[in-house]
FITI-734410 format. One line per 4 residues: number of its first residue (from 1); their letters; for each residue z negated, x, y of C-alpha. Coordinates in steps of 0.05 Angstrom, whole numbers, m for minus. Each point is the difference from the previous one (the first is absolute). Layout:
N
NUM	A	Z/X/Y ~ ...
END
This chain:
258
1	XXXX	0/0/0 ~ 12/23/65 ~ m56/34/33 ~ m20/44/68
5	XXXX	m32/68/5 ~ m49/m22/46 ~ m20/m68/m16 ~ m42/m9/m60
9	XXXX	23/m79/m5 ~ 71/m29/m5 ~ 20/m65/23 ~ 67/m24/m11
13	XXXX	37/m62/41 ~ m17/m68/m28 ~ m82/23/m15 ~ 34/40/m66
17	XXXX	m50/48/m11 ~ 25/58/m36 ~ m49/43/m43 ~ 6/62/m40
21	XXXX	m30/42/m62 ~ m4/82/m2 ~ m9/23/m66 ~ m38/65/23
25	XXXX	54/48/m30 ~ 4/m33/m69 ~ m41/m35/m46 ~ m54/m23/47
29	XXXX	3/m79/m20 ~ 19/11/m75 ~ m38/m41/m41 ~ 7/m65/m26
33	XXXX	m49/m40/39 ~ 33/25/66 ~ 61/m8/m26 ~ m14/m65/m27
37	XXXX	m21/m19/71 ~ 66/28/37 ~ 45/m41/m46 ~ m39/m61/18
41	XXXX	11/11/75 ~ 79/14/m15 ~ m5/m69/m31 ~ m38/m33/64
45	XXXX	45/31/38 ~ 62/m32/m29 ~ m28/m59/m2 ~ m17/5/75
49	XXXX	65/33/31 ~ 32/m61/19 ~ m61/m38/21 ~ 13/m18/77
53	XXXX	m66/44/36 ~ 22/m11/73 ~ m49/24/47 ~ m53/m49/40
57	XXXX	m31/56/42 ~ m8/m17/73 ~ m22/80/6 ~ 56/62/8
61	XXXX	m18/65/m3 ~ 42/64/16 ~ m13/71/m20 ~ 44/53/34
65	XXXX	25/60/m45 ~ 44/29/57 ~ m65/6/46 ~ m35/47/m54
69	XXXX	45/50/m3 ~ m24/16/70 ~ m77/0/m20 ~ m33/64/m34
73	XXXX	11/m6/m75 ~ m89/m1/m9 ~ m8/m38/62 ~ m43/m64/m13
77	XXXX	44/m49/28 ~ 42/m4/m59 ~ m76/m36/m46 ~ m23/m27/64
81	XXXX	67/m34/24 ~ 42/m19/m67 ~ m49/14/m63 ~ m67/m36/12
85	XXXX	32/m62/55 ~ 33/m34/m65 ~ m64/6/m40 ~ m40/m30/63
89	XXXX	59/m56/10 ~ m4/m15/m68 ~ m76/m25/8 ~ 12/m50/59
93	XXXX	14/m63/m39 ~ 73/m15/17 ~ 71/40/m26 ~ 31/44/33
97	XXXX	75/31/m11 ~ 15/73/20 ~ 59/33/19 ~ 33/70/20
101	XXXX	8/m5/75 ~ 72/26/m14 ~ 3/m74/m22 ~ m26/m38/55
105	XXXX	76/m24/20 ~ 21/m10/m67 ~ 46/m68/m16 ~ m47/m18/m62
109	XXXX	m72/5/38 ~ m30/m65/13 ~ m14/7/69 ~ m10/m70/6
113	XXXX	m59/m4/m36 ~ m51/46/18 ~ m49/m10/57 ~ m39/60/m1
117	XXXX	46/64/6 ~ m48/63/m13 ~ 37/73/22 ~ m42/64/m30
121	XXXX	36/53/20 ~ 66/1/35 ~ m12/56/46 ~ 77/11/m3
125	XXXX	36/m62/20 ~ 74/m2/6 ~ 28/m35/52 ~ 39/m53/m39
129	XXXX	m69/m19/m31 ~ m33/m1/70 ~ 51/m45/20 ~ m9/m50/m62
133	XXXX	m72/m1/9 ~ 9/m21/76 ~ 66/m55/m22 ~ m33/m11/m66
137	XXXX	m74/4/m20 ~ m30/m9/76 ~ 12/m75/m15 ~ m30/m66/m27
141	XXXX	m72/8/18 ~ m9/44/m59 ~ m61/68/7 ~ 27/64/0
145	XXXX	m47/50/m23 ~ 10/81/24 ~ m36/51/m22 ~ m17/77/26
149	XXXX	66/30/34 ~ 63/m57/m4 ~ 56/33/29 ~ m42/62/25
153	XXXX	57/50/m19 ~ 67/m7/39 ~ 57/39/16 ~ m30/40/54
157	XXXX	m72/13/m27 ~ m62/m46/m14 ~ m13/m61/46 ~ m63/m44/7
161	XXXX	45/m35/51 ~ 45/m14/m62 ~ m59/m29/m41 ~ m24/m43/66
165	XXXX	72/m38/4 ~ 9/m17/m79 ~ m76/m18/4 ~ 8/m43/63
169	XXXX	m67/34/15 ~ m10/59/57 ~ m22/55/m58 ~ m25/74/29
173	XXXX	m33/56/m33 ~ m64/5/m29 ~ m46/68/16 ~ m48/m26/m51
177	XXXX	m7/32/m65 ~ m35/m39/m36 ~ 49/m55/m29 ~ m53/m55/m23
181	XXXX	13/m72/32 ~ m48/m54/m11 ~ 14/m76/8 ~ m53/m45/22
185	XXXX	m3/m68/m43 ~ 22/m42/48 ~ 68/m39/24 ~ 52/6/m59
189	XXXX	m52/45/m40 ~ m64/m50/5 ~ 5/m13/m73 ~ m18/85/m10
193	XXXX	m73/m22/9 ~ m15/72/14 ~ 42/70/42 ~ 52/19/m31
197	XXXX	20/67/5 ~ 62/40/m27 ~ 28/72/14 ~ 47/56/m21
201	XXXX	m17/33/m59 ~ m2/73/40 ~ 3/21/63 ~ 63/m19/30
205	XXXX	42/12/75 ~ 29/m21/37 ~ m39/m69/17 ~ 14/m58/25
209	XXXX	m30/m54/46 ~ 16/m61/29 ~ m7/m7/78 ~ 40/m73/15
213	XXXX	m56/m44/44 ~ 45/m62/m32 ~ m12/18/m65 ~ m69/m32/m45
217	XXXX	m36/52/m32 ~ m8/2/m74 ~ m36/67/m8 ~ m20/55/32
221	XXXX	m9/73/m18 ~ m75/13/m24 ~ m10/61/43 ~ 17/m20/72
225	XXXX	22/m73/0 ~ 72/10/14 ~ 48/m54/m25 ~ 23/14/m66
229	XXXX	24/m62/m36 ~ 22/m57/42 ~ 48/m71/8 ~ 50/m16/51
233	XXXX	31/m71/4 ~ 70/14/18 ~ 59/m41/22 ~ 24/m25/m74
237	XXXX	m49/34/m46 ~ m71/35/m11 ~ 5/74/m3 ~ m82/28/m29
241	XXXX	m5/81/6 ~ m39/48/m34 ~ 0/73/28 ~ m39/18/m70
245	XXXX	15/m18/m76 ~ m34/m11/m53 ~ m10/m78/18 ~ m45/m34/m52
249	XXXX	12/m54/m43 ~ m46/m48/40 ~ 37/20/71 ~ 71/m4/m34
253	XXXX	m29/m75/m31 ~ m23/m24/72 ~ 62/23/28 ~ 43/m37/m49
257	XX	m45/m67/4 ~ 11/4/79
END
């Protein structure tokens, strides 16, 4: 099946989910029991192939591979922005669908459907794709969620004035260190009961903040207050931004349920 480098999940068009075995260099599943045990799941798979699984997720979410080619092969982003989010997502109690961002213009993507439209990590975004994101996604009342750097990296060097216009939010840089953002249980995130708080896994620049007066706070950074996760109710759409990954599952749920 076909598989990337970089993500350890595959998801095919039309919620096919593809999975695949690695013998370990010979012999490693040899026995009868296991083998037993394949042969029944070639046999539910027959059975299943043609079974119409169409997709009910009102959730999209797009991992960039592009974008990491321009990040330090041990830096942290690559757990803390596209290995541990789809274990997190997968705890919030609704489906989600995920995608290459490559894809996001693709003919067979059900745009249509999806109302909350989460972005980990396209620090690199191609004009064409800007431009289908402002004709395309920026539509319908749906939420779209940004994380860290969107559109950071451009043609002539790195731009927080970039991530401000596909945010819709006036982002600048942080001089904090210390990436920790806590979220008070209130507004959208009454239901925490409790602070929240979520991070980087290791020290991390550059930093972001948010510094819009229009915007409404969602979090702030734990160290010096500073904006650090907040919404902005735009013209045809919500756009939510979080200078810092690593979102829980119980921020990701309250996002979703808003």
């Amino acid at each position: 099946p076909p598989r990337s480098t970089l993500f350890p999940y595959t998801t095919l068009f039309r919620s096919r989910v593809a999975l695949w075995w690695f013998d370990f260099f010979g012999g490693y599943y040899y026995s009868k029991p296991l083998m037993k045990e394949v042969a029944n799941m070639v046999r539910v798979q027959e059975r299943l192939k043609c079974v119409p699984m169409r997709s009910v997720a009102q959730i999209a979410v797009f991992g960039d591979v592009e974008s990491m080619y321009r990040v330090q092969a041990f830096s942290p982003l690559a757990n803390d922005l596209l290995v541990t989010p789809p274990d997190e997502l997968a705890r919030i109690g609704a489906p989600y669908d995920i995608y290459n961002f490559s894809d996001l213009d693709h003919e067979c993507l059900p745009l249509d459907q999806y109302r909350l439209i989460i972005f980990m990590n396209p620090f690199l975004m191609p004009p064409d794709k800007r431009d289908f994101i402002a004709g395309r996604v920026r539509r319908g009342g749906r939420t779209l969620l940004w994380i860290y750097a969107p559109d950071y990296i451009g043609e002539h060097g790195f731009s927080t004035d970039a991530i401000s216009s596909i945010t819709g939010m006036t982002v600048t840089a942080h001089t904090g260190g210390d990436s920790t953002v806590q979220v008070a249980p209130e507004g959208i995130f009454s239901r925490l009961g409790t602070t929240a708080h979520y991070s980087f896994s290791a020290p991390l620049a550059p930093l972001f903040e948010v510094q819009d007066r229009d915007v409404l706070t969602l979090g702030v950074y734990q160290s010096d207050g500073a904006v650090a996760f907040a919404s902005k109710g735009l013209e045809n759409h919500t756009s939510v931004y979080s200078a810092v990954g690593n979102l829980p599952a119980a921020i990701c749920r309250e996002v979703a349920r808003a």
